[in-house]
N, C-alpha and C positions, 0 to 999 in steps of 0.2 A: 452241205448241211448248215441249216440257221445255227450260230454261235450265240448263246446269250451270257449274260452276265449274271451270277450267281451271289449273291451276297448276304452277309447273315452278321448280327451278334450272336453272343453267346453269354448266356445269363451264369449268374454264379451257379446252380445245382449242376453244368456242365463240365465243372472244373474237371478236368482230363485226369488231374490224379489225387484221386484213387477213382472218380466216377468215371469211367472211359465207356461202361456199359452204355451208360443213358445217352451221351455223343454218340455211341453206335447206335441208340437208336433214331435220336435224334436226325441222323443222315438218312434215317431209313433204309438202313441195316439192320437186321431183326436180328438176334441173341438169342441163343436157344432159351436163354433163362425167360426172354417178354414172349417166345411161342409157348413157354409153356403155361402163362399163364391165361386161362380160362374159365373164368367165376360164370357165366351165361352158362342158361338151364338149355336143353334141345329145345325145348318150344318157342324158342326168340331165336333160332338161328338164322331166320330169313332177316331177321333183324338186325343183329349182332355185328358185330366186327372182324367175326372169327365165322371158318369152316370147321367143320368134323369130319375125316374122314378115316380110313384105317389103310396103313402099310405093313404087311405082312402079317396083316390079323391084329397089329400093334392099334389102339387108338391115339389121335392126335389130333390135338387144334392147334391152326395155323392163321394167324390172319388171312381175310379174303384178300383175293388178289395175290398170295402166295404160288409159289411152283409146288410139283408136284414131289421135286430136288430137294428144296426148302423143308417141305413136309416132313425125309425122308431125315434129312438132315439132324432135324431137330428130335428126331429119336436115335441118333447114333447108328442108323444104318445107311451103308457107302453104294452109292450110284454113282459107276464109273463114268468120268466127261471127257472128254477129247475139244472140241470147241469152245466149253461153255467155260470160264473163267469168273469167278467174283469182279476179282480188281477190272476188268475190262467194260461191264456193265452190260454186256450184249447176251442176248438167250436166243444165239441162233438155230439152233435143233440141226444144224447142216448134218453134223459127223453120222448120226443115230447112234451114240456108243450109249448114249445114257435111255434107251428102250426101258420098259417098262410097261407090265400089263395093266390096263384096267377095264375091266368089263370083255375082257375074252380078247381086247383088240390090244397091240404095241404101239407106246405112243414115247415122245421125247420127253422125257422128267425135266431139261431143263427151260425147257419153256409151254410146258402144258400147265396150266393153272388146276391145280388142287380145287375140287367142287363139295359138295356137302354129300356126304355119304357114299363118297368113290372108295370101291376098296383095290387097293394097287398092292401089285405083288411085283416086288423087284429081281425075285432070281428062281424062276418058275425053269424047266427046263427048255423052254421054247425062247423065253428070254437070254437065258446062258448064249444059245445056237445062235438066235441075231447077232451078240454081243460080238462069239467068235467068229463071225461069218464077217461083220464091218472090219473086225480088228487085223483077220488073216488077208483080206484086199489089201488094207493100208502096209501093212507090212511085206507084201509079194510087191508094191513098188519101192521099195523103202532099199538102200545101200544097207547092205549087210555089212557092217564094218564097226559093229557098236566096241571092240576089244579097241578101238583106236580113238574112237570119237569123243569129245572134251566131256559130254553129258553122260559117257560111262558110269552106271553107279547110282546116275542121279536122274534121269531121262523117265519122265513120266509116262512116256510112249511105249518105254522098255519096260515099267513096272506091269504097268495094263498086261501087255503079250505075258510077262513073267503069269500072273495073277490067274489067264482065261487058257493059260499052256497052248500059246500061238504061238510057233516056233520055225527054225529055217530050213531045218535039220531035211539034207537031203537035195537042196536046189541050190548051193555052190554059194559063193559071192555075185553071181548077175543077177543085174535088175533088169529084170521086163521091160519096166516105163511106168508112165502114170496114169494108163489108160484101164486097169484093170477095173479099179474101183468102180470108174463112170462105167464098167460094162458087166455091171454085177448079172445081168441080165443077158444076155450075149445073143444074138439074132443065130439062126441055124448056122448060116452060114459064116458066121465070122468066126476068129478063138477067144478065148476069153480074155486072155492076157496077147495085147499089140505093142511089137516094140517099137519103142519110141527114139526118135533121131537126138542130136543135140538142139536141133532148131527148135522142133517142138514145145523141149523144155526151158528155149531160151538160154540168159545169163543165169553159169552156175555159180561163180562164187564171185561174192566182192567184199570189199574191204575198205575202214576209214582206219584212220590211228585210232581208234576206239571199238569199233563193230568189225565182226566177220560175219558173214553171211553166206551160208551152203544151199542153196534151196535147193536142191538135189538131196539132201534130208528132214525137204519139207512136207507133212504130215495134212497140207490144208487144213488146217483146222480155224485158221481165221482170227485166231488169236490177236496176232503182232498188227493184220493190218485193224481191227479192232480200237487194240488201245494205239496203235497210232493214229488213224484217222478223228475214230470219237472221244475218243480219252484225249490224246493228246493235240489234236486237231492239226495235224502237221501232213496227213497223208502221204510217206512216202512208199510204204509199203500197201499192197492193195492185190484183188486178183486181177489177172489180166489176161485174151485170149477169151474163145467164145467155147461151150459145148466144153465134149470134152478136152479140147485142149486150152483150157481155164487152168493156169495155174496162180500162187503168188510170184511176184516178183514187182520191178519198179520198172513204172510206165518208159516206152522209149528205150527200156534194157539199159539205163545210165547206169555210171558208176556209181556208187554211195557215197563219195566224197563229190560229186558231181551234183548231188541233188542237196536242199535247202536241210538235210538233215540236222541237226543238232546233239547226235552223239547220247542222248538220253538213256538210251539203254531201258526202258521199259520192253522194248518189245521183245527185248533177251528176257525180262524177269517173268515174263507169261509164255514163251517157248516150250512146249513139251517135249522137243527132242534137242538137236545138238546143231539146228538147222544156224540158229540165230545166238551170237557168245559173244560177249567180251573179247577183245585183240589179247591174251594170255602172254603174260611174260612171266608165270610164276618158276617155269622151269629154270628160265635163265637167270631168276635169280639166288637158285640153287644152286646154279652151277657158280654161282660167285661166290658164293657161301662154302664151297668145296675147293674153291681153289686157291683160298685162304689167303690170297694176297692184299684184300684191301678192308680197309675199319668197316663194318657194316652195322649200317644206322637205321632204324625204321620212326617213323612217325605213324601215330594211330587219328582217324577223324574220329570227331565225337559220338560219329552214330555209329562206328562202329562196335563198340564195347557193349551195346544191347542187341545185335544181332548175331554176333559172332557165334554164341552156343548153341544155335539152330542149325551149324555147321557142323557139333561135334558133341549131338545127341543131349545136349542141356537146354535145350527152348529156349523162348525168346528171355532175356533179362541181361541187366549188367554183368559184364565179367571181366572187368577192366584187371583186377590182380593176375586169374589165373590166364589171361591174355597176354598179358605181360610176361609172364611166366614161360608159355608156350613157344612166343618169340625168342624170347634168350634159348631157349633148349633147341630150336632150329638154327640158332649161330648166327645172331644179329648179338652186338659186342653192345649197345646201346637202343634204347626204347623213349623217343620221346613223346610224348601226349601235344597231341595239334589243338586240345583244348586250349593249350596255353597261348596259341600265336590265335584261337580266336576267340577271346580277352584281348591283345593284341588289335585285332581287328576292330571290335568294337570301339575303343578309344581310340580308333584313328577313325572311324567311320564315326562317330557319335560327334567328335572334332570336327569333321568336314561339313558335317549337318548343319550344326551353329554356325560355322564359318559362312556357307546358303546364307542361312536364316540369317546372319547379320549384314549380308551383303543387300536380299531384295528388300530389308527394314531400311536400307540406305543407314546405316551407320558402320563406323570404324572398326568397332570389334564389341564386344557381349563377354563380360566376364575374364578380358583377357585374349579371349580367342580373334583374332585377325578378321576380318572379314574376307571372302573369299574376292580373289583377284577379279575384276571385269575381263567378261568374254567378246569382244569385238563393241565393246564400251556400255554392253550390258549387264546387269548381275546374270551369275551364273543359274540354269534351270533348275524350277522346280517342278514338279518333286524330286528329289533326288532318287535314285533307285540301287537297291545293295547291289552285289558285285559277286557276293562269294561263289555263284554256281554257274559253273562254266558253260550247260545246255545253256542258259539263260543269255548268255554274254556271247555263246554261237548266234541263238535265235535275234540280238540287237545287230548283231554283225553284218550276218547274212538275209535279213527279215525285214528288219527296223533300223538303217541306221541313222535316221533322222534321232533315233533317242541316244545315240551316242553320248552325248555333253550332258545328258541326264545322270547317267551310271557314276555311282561312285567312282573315285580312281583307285579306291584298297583295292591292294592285292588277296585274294581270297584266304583263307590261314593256313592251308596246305603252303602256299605260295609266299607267304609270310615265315615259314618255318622253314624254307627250304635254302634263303640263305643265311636263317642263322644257323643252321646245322654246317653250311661249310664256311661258314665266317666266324658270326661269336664263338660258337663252341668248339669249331676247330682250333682257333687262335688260342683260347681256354684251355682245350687239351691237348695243345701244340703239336697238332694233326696237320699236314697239308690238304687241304681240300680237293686234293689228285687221289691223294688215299682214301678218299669215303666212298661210300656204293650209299648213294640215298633212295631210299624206300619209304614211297606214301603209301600207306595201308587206307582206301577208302571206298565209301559205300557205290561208288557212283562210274562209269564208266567215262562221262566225259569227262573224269580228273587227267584218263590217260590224253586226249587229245591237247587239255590245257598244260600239261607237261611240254610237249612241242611247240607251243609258241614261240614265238620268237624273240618276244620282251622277254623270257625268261629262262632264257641261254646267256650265259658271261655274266651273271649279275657279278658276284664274288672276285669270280677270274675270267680272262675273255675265251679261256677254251674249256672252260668245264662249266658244265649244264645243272643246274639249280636242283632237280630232283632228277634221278639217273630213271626206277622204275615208278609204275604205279601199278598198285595189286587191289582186286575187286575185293570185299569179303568173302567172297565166293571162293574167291583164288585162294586167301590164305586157308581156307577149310580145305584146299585140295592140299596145300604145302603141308597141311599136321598130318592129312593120311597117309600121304605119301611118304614121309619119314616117321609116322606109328608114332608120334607126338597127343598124346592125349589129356587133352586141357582140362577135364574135368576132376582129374584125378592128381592135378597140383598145386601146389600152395603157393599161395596167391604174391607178387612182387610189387613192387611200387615203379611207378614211370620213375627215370633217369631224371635229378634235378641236374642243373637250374631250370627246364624248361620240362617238368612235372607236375608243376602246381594250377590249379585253375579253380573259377567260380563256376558256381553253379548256371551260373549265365551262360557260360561254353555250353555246361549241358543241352542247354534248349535247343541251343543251333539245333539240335538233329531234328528236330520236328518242326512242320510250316507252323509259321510263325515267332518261330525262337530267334532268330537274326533281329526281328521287330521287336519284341518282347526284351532282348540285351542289352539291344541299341537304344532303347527308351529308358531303360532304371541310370545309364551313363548319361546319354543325353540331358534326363532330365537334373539331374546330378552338377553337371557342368553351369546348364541355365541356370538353376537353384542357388545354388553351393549344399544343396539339403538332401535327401535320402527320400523313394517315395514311399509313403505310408505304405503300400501294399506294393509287395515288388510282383504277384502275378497279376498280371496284363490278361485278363480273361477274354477279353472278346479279341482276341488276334491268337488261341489258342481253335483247334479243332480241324473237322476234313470239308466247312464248306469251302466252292471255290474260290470266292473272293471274300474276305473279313474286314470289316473298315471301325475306326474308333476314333473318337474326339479325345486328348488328353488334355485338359487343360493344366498348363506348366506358369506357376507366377514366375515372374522374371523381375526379381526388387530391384536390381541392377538398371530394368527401364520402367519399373515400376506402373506394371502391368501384368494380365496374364497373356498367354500365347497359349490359344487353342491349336493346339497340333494335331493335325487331318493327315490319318495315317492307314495305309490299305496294304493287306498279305495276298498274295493270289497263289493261290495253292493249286500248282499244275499249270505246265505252259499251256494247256487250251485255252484257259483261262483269261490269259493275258490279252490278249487282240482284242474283245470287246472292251476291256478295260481302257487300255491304249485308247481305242477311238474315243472314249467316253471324257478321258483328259484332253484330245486334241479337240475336240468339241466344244469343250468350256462344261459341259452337263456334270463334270466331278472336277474337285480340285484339291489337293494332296499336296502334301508339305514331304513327305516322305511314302517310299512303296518297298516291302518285300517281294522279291519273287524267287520262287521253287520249282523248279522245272517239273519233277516228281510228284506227284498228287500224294501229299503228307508228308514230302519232306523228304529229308536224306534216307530218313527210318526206312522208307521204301525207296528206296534210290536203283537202281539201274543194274548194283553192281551187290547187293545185298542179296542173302539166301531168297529161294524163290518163295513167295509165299502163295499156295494155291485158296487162301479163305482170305478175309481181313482181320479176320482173329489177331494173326500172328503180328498186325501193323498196330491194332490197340496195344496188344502187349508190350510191344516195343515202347510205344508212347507211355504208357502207362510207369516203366521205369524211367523213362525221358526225366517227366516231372517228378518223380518220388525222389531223386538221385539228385535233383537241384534243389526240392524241400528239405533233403537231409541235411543239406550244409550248410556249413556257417558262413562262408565267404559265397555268398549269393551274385553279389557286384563285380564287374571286371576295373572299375577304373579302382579295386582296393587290395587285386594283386599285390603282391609285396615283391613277387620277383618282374613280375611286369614293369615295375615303377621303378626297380633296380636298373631293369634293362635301360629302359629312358636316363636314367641318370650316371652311365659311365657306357655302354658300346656303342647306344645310337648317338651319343651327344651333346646330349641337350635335354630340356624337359619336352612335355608334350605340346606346346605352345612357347611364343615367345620369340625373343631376339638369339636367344639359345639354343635354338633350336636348328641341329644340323642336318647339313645336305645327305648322309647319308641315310636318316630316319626315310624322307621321299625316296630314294634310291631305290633302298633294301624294303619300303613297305608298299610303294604306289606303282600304277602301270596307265597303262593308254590302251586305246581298241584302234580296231583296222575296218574301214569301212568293205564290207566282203560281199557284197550286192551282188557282185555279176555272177554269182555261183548260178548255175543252169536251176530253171524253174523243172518240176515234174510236166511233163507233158499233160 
């Protein structure tokens, strides 16, 4: 599939908060609120912009070119999907769950387009019958083991059967095979249901430090390979096998840590059954939490405090108090805010920038700041590119590693926080860093893989490991049900200082482009000595895939300005045309964000699942209102930040001062990881 390159400003009326609507529709995502508007009389509809037509006797205008899903939608009535996802962007009609009458015939809501004076009836009782006739195949091949399975509870496969009363009751725990569905039709002679060998169905289960994968509870619906091929352009997952014995799996039956994966976790977040998860450690860190031996620490990422309540019945928004709350009451002794280490991040990454910048200006240092060292007697590259997201730093690894000496060398703030948890704050609360149990609470699944690295084992001590677990958001919504921990019904606490306080600029991190948006009010800060007039960065906010801006920064120090040529790419698809487009010379960039997630951590890998995109505006939408609320907008004007610099790291932030252990405990190196096996 041709890859292109997607690029966009974003004018001020798009500002994300509080207008998040008009970005939705801007991307061309319709809001039920723009279907409903419809000023056009019937007699211009050949004309119009909009179809008429009626569901369930209901009228509705939809723009043309609308689904028939769409339509259905936007009057609040529910047309079950099994294939069809928002966030993936595909309307493959494969499953038929989403049938639908119109005109006497059944057709696929999710990709039949809505016409002018269609009247569709979505739950006719011939519709019910197809609905339950697809849903009873998929489930007579399906492991009947849902009392065991991780998506218990939560399994969009198991609501549907709940919903149309498709049930097991009566055929044991075997499964058939896969062959039933493809033989909805069964020739005289054959049976309806043929079992199936293990060959047939291939590799059953595999595993990275991040992903599990069961496809022996997979549902075909085409989802994961979806957003990973088109979404995310990485293709590891795909069907494979001809006829009916077409299943998903990965080409050549590799391992998953064998193929160029990058641990992203999108194709867990569009899953509807329990096929595709997260590598779960939440049990085991209950059982730490039970057996009361050691200090237990947690750290929260920034994006998680806006998704967390999707977990526990309070929708998307901030809940950073009664989160905090929830945690202490599950027996974590301490809660630290990883906002704080990225503020952190920022002033050492907005540092390293200038340091570039003054290095390929060919002069000594900018404001104080050093110039960065020559690389085999050349200045260091540009553009520089963030660091904090670990798909991203897999995909340079294992993908790219020609852009290695590009990437920042910050440690990302999870990674930042983890050994001041067993260093400063230990030695502060004259704890052994043997006694902690560290716990990263983050939106993203490959935090769990970047836990395993190898640069980030001994930092503190040479036998104890920098953060012990890492838990999805997903995972902590399982740890409150499972101890009857109910966050919305507590009063709210504050993260644990010294490492509590943060700017608003932490905030943004959780949405693409907020690393860009932080890393510029510091940046430009440092160049300056001055504050910017407007601290929001508008056109590095939103969901297109690549965002580019010119900042122009005076610099009195060289008395000039410095137009800084600055790009976000939102979503590792993204990025490869980009890439080529720098190695080209046809773009040139001083600095680059990248998000492996399409929007950012908000929708990360390891976040509630969201089946609309509703629930990713909402999230964004308290993103920014929650960095407009406060007063301390800037990271380089932390006051415990600036503490830190000035008594455990050493030294200030710059300078002759400035000690060995600041790089130690904040910077890292990459591992060129090339010969990982290509997909076949």
């Amino acid at each position: 599939m041709e890859k292109t390159l997607v690029t966009s400003t974003v004018p001020a009326l798009l500002r994300l908060a509080p207008g998040i609507a008009q970005l939705a529709g801007s991307a061309g995502i319709f809001t039920a609120a723009r279907l409903r508007q419809h000023p056009h009389s019937e007699s211009d509809s050949e004309h119009d912009d909009v179809v008429r037509l009626t569901v369930n006797g209901r009228a509705v205008s939809v723009p043309r070119g609308s689904t028939i899903l769409k339509a259905a939608q936007t009057l609040g009535i529910t047309v079950p999907t099994l294939c069809y996802h928002e966030r993936t962007g595909a309307q493959p009609g494969s499953c038929r769950v989403c049938q639908v009458e119109v005109g006497g015939r059944q057709l696929p809501a999710c990709c039949t387009v809505a016409t002018e004076g269609a009247a569709v009836v979505t739950d006719s009782a011939a519709v019910r019958a197809s609905t339950r006739f697809v849903l009873g195949a998929l489930e007579r091949d399906h492991p009947h083991d849902c009392m065991t399975c991780s998506a218990n509870g939560e399994c969009h496969f198991q609501d549907l059967l709940n919903r149309y009363g498709v049930g097991s009751a009566g055929r044991g725990g075997a499964r058939p095979g896969p062959c039933s569905y493809a033989l909805a039709q069964p020739a005289r002679d054959e049976p309806a249901l043929l079992p199936c060998t293990d060959d047939a169905w291939g590799h059953k289960r595999t595993a990275s430090n991040a992903i599990e994968i069961d496809f022996e509870k997979c549902v075909h619906c085409g989802r994961c390979a979806h957003v990973c091929g088109e979404v995310q352009h990485m293709g590891i997952l795909g069907f494979v096998g001809r006829g009916r014995d077409s299943r998903m799996g990965i080409e050549a039956d590799l391992e998953l840590p064998e193929t160029p994966c990058i641990d992203c976790g999108q194709c867990s977040s569009v899953c509807p059954t329990g096929a595709i998860h997260e590598r779960e450690s939440w049990r085991d860190v209950l059982d730490e939490i039970d057996a009361g031996r050691k200090v237990m620490v947690a750290q929260v990422a920034p994006s998680v405090r806006f998704a967390i309540g999707e977990e526990t019945g309070m929708g998307p928004g901030v809940a950073s108090g009664q989160m905090v709350a929830a945690l202490k009451q599950l027996g974590f002794a301490h809660v630290f805010d990883t906002n704080f280490t990225a503020d952190l991040t920022i002033l050492e990454e907005a540092t390293e920038l200038v340091a570039r910048l003054a290095a390929n200006l060919g002069l000594p240092e900018i404001n104080g700041i050093p110039a960065a060292p020559l690389q085999g007697g050349a200045p260091p590259r540009l553009p520089m590119f963030t660091s904090c997201c670990p798909a991203w730093i897999n995909y340079v690894e294992k993908d790219a590693p020609e852009w290695i000496d590009s990437l920042s060398s910050c440690r990302s703030p999870m990674m930042m926080m983890a050994p001041l948890i067993k260093g400063y704050w230990a030695a502060t609360a004259g704890v052994d860093p043997r006694d902690i149990v560290s716990v990263a609470i983050m939106p993203c699944t490959a935090k769990k893989h970047e836990r395993t690295r190898e640069q980030f084992q001994g930092t503190v001590a040479e036998d104890v490991a920098d953060v012990d677990y890492v838990l999805t958001t997903r995972e902590l919504g399982k740890m409150m049900r499972t101890r009857r921990v109910h966050m919305a019904t507590l009063p709210p606490q504050d993260f644990d200082n010294p490492m509590g306080v943060s700017s608003g600029a932490a905030d943004v991190f959780a949405a693409s482009g907020g690393v860009m948006e932080a890393a510029l009010r510091t940046a430009y800060h440092l160049l300056t000595r001055d504050e910017l007039a407007d601290l929001d960065i508008l056109p590095v906010r939103g969901f297109a895939g690549v965002k580019e801006a010119v900042i122009p920064i005076p610099v009195p120090a060289l008395g000039t300005t410095i137009e800084a040529r600055v790009a976000v790419v939102n979503g590792i698809g993204n990025v490869g045309p980009l890439l080529e487009a720098i190695r080209n010379g046809d773009k040139t960039y001083h600095f680059v964000e990248v998000m492996s997630c399409p929007a950012g951590c908000i929708a990360g890998g390891g976040q509630p699942k969201a089946q609309t995109m509703e629930n990713v505006y909402a999230r964004a939408r308290s993103v920014y209102a929650t960095d407009a609320s406060k007063e301390l907008r800037v990271s380089h004007k932390n006051p415990y930040v600036i503490d830190l610099y000035g008594t455990w790291l050493g030294g200030g932030l710059t300078g002759p001062d400035r000690g060995h252990k600041a790089h130690h405990m904040l910077h890292t190196h990459y591992t060129d990881r090339s010969g990982t096996k290509r997909v076949a």
